[in-house]
Biotite code that builds the C-alpha atoms (Angstrom):
import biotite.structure as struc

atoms = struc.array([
    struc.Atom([84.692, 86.531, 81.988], chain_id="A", res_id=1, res_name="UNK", atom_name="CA", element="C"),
    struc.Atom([83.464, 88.924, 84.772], chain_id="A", res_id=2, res_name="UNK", atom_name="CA", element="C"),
    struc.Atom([85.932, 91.317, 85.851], chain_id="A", res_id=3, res_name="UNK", atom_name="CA", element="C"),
    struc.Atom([87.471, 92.226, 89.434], chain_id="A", res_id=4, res_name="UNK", atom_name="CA", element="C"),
    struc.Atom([86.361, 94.391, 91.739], chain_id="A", res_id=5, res_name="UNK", atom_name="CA", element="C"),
    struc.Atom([89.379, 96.188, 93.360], chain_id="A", res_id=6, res_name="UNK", atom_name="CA", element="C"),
    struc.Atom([89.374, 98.943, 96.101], chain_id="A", res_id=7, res_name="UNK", atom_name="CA", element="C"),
    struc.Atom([92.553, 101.052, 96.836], chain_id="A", res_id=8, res_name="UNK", atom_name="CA", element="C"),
    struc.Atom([92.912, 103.260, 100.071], chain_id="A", res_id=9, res_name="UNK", atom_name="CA", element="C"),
    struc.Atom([94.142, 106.372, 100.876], chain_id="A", res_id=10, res_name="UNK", atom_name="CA", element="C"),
    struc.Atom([96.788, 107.611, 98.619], chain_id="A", res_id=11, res_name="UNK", atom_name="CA", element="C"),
    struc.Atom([97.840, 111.428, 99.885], chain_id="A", res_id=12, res_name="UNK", atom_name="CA", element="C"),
    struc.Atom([99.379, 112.949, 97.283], chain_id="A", res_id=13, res_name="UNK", atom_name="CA", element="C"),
    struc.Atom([101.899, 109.779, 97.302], chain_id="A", res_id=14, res_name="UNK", atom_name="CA", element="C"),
    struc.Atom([101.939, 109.551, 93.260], chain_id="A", res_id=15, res_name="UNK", atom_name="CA", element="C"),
    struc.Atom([104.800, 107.429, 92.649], chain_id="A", res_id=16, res_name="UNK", atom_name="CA", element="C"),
    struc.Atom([103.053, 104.595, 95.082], chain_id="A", res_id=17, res_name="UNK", atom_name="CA", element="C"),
    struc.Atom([99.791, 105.085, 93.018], chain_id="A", res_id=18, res_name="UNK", atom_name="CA", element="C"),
    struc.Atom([101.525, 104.654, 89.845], chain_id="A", res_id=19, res_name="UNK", atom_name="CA", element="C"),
    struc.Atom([103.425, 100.948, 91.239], chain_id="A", res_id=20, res_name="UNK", atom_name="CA", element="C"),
    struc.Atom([100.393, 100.077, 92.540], chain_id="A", res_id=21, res_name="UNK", atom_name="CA", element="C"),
    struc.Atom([98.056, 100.001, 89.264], chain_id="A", res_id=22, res_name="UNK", atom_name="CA", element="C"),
    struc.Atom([101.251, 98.463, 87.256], chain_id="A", res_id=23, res_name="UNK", atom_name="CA", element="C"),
    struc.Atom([101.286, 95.361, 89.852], chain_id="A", res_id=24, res_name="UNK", atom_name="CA", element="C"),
    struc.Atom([97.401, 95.357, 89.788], chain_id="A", res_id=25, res_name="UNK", atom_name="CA", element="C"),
    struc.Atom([97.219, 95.931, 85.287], chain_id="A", res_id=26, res_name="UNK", atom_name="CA", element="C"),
    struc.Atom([93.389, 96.912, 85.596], chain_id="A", res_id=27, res_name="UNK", atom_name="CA", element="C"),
    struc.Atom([91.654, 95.550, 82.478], chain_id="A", res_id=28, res_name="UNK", atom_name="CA", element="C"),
    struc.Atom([88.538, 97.558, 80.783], chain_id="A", res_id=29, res_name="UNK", atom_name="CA", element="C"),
    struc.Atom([86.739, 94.610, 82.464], chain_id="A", res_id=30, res_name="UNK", atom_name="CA", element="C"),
    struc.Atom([87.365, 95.340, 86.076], chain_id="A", res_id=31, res_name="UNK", atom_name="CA", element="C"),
    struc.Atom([85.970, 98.521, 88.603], chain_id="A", res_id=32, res_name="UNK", atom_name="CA", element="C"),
    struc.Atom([88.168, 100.167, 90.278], chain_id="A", res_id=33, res_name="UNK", atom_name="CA", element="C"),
    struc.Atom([87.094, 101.650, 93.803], chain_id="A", res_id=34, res_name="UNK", atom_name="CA", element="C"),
    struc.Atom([89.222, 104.547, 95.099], chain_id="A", res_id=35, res_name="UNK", atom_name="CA", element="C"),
    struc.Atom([88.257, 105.266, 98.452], chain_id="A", res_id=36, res_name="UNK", atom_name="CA", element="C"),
    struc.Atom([89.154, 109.141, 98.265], chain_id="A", res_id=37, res_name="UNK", atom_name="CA", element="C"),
    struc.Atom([91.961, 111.258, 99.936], chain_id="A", res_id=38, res_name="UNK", atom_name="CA", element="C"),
    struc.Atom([93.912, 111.790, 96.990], chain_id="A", res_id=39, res_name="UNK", atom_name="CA", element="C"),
    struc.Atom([94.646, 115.025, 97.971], chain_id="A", res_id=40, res_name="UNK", atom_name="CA", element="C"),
    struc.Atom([96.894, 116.281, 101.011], chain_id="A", res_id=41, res_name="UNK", atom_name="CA", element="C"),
    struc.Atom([100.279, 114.865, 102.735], chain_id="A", res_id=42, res_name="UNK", atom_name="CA", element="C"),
    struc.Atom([102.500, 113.382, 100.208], chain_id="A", res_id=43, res_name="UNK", atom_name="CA", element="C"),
    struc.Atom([104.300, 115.684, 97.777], chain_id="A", res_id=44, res_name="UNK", atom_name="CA", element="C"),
    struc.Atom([102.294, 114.926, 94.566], chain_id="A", res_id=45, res_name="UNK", atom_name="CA", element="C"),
    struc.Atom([98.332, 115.471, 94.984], chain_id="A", res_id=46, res_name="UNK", atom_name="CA", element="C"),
    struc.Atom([98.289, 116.908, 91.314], chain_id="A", res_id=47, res_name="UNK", atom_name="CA", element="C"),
    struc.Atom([100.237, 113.686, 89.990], chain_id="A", res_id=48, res_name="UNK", atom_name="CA", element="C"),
    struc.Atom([97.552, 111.836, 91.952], chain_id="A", res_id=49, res_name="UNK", atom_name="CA", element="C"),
    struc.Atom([94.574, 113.610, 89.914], chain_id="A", res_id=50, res_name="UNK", atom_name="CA", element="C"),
    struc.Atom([95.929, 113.187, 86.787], chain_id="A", res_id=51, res_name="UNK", atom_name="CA", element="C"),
    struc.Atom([96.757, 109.148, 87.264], chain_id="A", res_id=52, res_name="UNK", atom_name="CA", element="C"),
    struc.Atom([92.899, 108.924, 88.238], chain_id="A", res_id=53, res_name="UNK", atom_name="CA", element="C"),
    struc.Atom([91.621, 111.074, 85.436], chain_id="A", res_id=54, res_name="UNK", atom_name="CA", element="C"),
    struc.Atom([93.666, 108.765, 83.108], chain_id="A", res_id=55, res_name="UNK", atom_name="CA", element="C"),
    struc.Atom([92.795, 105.753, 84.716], chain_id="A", res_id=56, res_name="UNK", atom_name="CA", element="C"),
    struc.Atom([89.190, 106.258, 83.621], chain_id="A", res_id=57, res_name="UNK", atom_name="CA", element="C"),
    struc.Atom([90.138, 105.118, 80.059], chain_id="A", res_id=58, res_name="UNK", atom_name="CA", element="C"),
    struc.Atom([91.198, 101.701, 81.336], chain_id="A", res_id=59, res_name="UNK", atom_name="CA", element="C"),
    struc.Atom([88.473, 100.189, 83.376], chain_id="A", res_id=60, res_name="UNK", atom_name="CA", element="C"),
    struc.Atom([85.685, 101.460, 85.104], chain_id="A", res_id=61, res_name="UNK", atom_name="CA", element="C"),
    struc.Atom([86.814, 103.718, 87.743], chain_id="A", res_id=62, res_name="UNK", atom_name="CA", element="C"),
    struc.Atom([84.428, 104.170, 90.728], chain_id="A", res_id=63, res_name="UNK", atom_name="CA", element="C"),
    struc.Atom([86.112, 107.234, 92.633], chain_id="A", res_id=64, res_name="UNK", atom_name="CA", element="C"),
    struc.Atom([84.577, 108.178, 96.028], chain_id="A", res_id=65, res_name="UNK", atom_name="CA", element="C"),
    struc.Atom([85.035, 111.464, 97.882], chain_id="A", res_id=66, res_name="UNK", atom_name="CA", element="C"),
    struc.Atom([87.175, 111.912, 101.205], chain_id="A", res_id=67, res_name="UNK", atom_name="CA", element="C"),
    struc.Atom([87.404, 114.750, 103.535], chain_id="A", res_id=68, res_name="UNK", atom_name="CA", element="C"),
    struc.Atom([90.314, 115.646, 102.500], chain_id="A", res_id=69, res_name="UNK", atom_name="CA", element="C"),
    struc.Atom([88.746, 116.362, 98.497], chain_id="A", res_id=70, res_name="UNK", atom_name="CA", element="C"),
    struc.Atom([86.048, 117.851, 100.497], chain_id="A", res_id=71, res_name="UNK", atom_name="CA", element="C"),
    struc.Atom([87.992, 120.276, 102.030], chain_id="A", res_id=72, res_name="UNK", atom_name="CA", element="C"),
    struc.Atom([89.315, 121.359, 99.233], chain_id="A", res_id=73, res_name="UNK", atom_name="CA", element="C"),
    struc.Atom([86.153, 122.012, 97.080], chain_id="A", res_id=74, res_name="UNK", atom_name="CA", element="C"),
    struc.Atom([84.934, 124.175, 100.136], chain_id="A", res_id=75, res_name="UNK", atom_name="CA", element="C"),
    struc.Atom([88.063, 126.024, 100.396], chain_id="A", res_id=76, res_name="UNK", atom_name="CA", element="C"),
    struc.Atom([86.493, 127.573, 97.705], chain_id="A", res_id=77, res_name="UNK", atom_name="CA", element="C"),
    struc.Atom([84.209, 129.591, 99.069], chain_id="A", res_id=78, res_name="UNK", atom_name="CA", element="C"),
    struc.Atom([86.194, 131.913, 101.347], chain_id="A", res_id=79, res_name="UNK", atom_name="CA", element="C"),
    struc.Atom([89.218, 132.483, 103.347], chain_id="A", res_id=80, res_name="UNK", atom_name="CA", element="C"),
    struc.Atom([87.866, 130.671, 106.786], chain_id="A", res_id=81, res_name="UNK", atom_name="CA", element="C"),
    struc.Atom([87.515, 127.269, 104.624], chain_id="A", res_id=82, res_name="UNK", atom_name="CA", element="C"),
    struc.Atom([90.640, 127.963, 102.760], chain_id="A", res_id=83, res_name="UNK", atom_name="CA", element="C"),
    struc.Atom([92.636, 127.978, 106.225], chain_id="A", res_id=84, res_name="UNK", atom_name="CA", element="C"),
    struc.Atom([90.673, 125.144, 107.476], chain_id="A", res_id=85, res_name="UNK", atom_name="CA", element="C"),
    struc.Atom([92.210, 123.416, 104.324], chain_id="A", res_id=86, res_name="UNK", atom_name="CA", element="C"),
    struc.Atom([95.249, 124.053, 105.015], chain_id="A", res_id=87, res_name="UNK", atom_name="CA", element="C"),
    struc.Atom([95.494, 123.236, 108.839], chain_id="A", res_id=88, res_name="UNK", atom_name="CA", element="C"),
    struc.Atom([94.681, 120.091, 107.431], chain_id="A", res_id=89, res_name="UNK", atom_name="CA", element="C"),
    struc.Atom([97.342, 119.803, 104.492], chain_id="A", res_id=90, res_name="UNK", atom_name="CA", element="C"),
    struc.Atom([96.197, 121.668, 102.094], chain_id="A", res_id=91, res_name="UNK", atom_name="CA", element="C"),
    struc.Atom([98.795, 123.629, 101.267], chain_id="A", res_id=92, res_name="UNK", atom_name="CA", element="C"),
    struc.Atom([101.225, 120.676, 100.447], chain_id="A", res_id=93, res_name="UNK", atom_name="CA", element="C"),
    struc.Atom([98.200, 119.957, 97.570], chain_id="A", res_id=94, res_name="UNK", atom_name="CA", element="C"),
    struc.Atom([98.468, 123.358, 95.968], chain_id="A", res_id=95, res_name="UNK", atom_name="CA", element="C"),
    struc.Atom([102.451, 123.130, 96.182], chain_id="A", res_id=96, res_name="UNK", atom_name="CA", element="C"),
    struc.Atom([102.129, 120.643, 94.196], chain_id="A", res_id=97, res_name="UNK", atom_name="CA", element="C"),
    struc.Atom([100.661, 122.705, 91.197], chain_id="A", res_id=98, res_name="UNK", atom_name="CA", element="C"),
    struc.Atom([103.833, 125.459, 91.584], chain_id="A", res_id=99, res_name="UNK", atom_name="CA", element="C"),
    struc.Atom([101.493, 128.188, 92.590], chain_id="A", res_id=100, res_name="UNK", atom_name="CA", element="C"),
    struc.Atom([99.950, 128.389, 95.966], chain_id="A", res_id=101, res_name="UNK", atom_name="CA", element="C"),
    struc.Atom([97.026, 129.317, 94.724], chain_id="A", res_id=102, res_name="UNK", atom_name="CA", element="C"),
    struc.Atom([93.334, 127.573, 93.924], chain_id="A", res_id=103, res_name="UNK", atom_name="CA", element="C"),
    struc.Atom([93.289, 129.370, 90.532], chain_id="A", res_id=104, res_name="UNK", atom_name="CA", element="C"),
    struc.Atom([96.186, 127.232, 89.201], chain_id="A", res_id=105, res_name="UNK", atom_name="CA", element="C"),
    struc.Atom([94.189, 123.949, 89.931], chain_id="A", res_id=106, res_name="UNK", atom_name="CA", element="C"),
    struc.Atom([92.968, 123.146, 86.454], chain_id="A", res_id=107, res_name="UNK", atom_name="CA", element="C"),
    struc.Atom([89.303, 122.562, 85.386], chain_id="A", res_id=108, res_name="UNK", atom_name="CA", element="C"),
    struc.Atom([90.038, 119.576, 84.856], chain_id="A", res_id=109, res_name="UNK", atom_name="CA", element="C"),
    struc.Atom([90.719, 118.280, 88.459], chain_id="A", res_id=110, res_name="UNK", atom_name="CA", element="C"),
    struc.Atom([88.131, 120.352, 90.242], chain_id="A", res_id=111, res_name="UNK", atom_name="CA", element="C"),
    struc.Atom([85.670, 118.723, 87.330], chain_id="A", res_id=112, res_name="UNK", atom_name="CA", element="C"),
    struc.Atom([86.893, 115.064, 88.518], chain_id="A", res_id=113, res_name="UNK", atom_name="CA", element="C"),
    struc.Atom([86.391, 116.128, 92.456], chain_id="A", res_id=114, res_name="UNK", atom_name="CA", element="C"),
    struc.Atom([82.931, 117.316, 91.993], chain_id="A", res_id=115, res_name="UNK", atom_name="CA", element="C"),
    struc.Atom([81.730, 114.188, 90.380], chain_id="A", res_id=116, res_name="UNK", atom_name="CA", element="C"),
    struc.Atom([83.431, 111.749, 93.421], chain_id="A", res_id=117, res_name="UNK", atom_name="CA", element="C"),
    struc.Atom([80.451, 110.150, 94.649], chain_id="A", res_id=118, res_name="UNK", atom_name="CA", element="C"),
    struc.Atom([80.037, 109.230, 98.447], chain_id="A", res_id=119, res_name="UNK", atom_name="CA", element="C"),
    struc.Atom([79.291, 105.860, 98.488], chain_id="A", res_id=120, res_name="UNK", atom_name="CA", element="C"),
    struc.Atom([79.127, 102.457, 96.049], chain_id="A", res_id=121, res_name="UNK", atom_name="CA", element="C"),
    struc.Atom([77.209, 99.847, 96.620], chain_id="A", res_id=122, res_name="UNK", atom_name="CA", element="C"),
    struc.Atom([77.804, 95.987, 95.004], chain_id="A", res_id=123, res_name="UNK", atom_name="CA", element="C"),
    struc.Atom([76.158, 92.686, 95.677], chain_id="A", res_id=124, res_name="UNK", atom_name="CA", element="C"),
    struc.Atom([78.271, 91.904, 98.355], chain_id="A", res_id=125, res_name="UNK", atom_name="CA", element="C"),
    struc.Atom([80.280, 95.023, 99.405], chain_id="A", res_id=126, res_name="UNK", atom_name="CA", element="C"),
    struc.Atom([79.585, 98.421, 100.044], chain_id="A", res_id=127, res_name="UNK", atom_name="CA", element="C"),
    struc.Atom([82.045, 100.897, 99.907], chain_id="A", res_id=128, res_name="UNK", atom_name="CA", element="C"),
    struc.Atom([82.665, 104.250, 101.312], chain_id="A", res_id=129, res_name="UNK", atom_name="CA", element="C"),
    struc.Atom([85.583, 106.727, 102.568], chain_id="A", res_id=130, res_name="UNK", atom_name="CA", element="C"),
    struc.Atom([85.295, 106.743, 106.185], chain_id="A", res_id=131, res_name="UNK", atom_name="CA", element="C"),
    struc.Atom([82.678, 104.996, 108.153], chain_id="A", res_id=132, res_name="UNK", atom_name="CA", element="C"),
    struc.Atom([78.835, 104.374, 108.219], chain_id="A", res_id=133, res_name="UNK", atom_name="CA", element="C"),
    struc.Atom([75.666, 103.432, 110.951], chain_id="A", res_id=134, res_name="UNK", atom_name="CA", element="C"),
    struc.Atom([74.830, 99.849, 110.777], chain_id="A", res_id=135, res_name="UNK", atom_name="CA", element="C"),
    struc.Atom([71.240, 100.243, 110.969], chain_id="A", res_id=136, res_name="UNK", atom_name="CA", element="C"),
    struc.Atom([70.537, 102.499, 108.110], chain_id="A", res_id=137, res_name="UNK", atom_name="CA", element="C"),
    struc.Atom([70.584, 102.309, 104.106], chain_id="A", res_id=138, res_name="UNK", atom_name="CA", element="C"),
    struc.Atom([73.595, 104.108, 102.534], chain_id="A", res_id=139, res_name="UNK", atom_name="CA", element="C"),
    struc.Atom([71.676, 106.670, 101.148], chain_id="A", res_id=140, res_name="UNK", atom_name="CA", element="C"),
    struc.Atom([70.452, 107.819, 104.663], chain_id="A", res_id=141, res_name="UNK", atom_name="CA", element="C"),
    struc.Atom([73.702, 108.369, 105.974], chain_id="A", res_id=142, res_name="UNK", atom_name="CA", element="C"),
    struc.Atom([74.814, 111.123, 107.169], chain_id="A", res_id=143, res_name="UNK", atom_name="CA", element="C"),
    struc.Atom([77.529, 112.760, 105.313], chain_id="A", res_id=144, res_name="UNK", atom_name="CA", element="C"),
    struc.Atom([79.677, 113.319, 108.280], chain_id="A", res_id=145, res_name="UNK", atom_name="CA", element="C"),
    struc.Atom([79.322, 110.063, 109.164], chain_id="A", res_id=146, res_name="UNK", atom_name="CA", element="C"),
    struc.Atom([80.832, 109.049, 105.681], chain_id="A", res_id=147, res_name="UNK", atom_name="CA", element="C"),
    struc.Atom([83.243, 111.641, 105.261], chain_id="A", res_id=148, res_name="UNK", atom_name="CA", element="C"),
    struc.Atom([85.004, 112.356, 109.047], chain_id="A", res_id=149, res_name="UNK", atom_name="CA", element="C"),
    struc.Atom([83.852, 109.426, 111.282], chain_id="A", res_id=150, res_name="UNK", atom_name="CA", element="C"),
    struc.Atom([87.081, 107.290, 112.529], chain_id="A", res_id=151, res_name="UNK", atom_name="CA", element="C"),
    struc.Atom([86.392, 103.788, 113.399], chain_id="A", res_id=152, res_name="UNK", atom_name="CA", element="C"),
    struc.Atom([88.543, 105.085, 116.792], chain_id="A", res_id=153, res_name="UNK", atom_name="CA", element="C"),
    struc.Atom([85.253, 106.678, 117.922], chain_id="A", res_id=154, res_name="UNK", atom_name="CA", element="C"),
    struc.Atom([83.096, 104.495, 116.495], chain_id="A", res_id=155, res_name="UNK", atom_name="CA", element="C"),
    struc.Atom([83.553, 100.797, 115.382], chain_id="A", res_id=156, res_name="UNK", atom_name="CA", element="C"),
    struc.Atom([80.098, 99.977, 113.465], chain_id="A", res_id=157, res_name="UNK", atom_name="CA", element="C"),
    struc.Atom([78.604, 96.342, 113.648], chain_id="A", res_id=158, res_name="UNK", atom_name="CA", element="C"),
    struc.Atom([77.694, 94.857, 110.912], chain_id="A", res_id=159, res_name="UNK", atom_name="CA", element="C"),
    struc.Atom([75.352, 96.955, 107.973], chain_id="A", res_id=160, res_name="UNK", atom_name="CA", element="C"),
    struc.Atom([72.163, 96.081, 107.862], chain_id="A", res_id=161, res_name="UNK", atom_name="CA", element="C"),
    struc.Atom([72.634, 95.218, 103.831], chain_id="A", res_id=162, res_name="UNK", atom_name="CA", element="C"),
    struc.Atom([74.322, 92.198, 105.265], chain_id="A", res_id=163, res_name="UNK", atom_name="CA", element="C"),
    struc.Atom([77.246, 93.116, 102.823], chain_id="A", res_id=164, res_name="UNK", atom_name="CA", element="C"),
    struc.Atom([81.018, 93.591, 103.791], chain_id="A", res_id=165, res_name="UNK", atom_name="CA", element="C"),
    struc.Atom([82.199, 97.427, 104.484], chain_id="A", res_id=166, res_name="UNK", atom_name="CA", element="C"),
    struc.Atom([85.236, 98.619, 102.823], chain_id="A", res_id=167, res_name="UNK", atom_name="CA", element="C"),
    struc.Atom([86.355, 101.507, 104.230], chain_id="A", res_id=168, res_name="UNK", atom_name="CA", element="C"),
    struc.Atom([89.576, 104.087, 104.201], chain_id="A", res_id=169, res_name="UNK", atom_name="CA", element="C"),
    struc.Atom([90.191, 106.887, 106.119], chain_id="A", res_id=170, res_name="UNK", atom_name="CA", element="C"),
    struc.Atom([91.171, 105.533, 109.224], chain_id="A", res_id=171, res_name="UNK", atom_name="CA", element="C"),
    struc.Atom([94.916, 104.865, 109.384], chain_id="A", res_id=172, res_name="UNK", atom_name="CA", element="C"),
    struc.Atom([96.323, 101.876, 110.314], chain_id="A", res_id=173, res_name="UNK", atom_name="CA", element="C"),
    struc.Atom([100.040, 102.255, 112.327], chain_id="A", res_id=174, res_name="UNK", atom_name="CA", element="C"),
    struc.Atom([100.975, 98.900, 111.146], chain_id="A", res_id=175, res_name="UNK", atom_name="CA", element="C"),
    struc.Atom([100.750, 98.798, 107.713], chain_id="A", res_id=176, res_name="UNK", atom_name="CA", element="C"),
    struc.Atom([98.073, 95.553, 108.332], chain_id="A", res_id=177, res_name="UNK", atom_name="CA", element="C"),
    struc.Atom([94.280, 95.692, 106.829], chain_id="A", res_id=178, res_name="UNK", atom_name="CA", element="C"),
    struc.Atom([92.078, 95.874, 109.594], chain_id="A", res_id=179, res_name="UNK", atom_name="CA", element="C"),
    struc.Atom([90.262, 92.922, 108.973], chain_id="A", res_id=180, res_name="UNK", atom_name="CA", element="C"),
    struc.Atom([86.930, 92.097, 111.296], chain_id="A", res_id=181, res_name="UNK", atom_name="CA", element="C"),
    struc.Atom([84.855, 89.903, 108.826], chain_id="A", res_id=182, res_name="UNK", atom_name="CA", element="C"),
    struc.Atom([82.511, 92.291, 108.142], chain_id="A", res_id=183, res_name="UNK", atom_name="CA", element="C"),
    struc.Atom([84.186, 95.436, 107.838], chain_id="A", res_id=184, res_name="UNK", atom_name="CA", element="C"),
    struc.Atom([87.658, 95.722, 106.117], chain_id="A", res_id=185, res_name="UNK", atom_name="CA", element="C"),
    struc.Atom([90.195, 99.041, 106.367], chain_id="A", res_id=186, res_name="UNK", atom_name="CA", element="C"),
    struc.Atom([92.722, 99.683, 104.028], chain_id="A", res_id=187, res_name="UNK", atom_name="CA", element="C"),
    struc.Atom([94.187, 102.967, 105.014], chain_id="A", res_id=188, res_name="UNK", atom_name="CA", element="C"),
    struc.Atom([97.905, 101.497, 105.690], chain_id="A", res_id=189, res_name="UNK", atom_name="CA", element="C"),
    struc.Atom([99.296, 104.711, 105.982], chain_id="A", res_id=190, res_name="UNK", atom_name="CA", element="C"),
    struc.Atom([101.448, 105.510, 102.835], chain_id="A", res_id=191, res_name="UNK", atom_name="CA", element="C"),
    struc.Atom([102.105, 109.019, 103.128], chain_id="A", res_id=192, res_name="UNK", atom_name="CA", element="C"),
    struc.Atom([103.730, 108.772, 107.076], chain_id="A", res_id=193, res_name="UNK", atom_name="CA", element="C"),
    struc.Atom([106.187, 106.012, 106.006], chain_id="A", res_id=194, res_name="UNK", atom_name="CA", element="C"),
    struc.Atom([103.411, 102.668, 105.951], chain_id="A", res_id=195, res_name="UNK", atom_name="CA", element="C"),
    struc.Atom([101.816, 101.383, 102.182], chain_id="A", res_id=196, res_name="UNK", atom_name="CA", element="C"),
    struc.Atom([99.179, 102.038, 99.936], chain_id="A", res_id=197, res_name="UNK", atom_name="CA", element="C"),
    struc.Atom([96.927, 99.137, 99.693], chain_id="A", res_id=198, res_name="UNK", atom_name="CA", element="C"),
    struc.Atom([94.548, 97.245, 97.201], chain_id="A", res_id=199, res_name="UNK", atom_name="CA", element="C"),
    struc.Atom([92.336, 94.685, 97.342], chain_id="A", res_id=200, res_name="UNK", atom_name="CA", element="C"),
    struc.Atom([90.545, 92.552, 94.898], chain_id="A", res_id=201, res_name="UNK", atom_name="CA", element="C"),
    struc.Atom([87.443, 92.050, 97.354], chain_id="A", res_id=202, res_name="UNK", atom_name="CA", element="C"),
    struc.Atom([86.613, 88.822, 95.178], chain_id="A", res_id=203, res_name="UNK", atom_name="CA", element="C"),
    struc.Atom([89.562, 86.459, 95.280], chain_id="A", res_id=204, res_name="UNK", atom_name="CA", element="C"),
    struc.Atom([90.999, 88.397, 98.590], chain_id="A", res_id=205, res_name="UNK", atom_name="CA", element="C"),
    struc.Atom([94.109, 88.851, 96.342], chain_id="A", res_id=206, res_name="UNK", atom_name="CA", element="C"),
    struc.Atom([95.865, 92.146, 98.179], chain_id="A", res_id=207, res_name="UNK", atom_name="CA", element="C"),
    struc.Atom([98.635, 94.233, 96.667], chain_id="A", res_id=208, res_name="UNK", atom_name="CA", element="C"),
    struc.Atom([100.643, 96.717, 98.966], chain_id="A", res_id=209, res_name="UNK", atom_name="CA", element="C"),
    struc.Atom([103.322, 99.063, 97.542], chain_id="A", res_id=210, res_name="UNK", atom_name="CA", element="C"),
    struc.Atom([105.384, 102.020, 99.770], chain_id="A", res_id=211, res_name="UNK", atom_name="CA", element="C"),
    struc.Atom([105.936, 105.671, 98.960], chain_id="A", res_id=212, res_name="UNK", atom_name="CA", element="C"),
    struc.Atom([108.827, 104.911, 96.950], chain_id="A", res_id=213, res_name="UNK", atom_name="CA", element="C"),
    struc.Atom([107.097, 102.777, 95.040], chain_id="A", res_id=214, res_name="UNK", atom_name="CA", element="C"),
    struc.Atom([108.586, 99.222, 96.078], chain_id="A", res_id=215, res_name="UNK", atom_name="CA", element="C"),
    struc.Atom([105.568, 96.339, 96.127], chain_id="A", res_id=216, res_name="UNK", atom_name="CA", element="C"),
    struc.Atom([105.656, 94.760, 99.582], chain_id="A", res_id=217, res_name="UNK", atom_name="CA", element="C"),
    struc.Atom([106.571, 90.962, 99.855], chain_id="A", res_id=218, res_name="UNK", atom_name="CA", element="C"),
])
């Protein structure tokens, strides 16, 4: 029996939601997984986030893609002017989460897992990516910023030219509610700032939400 194919939104550091989630969803070593990045940044636990992923990896298939925010934080890297960038943009509640406020106490381990996030995944019906895309070209000749930053506020993209169903994150939505537009779905639901984290099973539609405290909605 074929597995499912599930994607989960943004999670922001919101570990306790992550870990409800994946007990209401049981992933089986049959099914892919399809994190849509932002692990990292708002909620309290971004380094409870990276482990659950890393772990997850011996369960099923775990596709994770890269956000900005994971972005961010591999650049901060390379100097002090991406480091503050970083954390104008929440990085410092990531690196409180490892005690020190410091990128040397972010094990191996984790910076190992963000390197390999891809930026997009591709299936027979879906593609999937962290933030948006242009209709009229082939994922792999996106642009980056495009994938990584664009908000469907400043740009709501007609259908791909794959003829395959988007699945994006990145772009919060207020109400808690999948944006849902038949051929694009969003399932940033806005965990972190008091809304849920959000799967869905893009096969059988099945959709599981679950808040920051780790209650499953409905």
């Amino acid at each position: 029996m074929p597995g499912r194919t599930i994607a989960i939104g943004d999670i922001h550091g919101c570990s306790i939601a992550f870990a409800a989630l994946l007990k209401a969803i049981e992933p089986s070593p049959e099914d892919t997984i399809v994190t849509l990045g932002d692990y990292v940044d708002g909620g309290i636990d971004s380094r409870g986030v990276l482990d659950e992923l890393i772990t997850l990896q011996n369960r099923c298939r775990l596709v994770a893609l890269l956000g900005n925010h994971e972005e961010m934080m591999l650049q901060a890297r390379r100097g002090e002017e991406e480091l503050e960038f970083w954390f104008q943009c929440g990085g410092n509640s990531t690196l409180a989460s490892y005690d020190e406020e410091k990128l040397d106490a972010v094990p191996q381990a984790h910076w190992k897992f963000l390197e390999r996030c891809r930026l997009f995944y591709e299936t027979s019906s879906h593609i999937f990516l962290h933030a948006n895309y242009r209709p009229n070209k082939p994922l792999a000749n996106q642009d980056r910023h495009d994938l990584l930053w664009l908000s469907l506020r400043d740009f709501l993209p007609g259908p791909h030219i794959s003829g395959k169903i988007a699945v994006v994150g990145h772009t919060p939505q207020l109400d808690g509610e999948i944006l849902d537009i038949g051929h694009l779905n969003c399932i940033d639901t806005n965990c972190w700032q008091g809304g849920w984290l959000t799967a869905l099973d893009v096969g059988s539609g099945q959709v599981w939400q679950v808040n920051e405290r780790g209650e499953l909605r409905g």
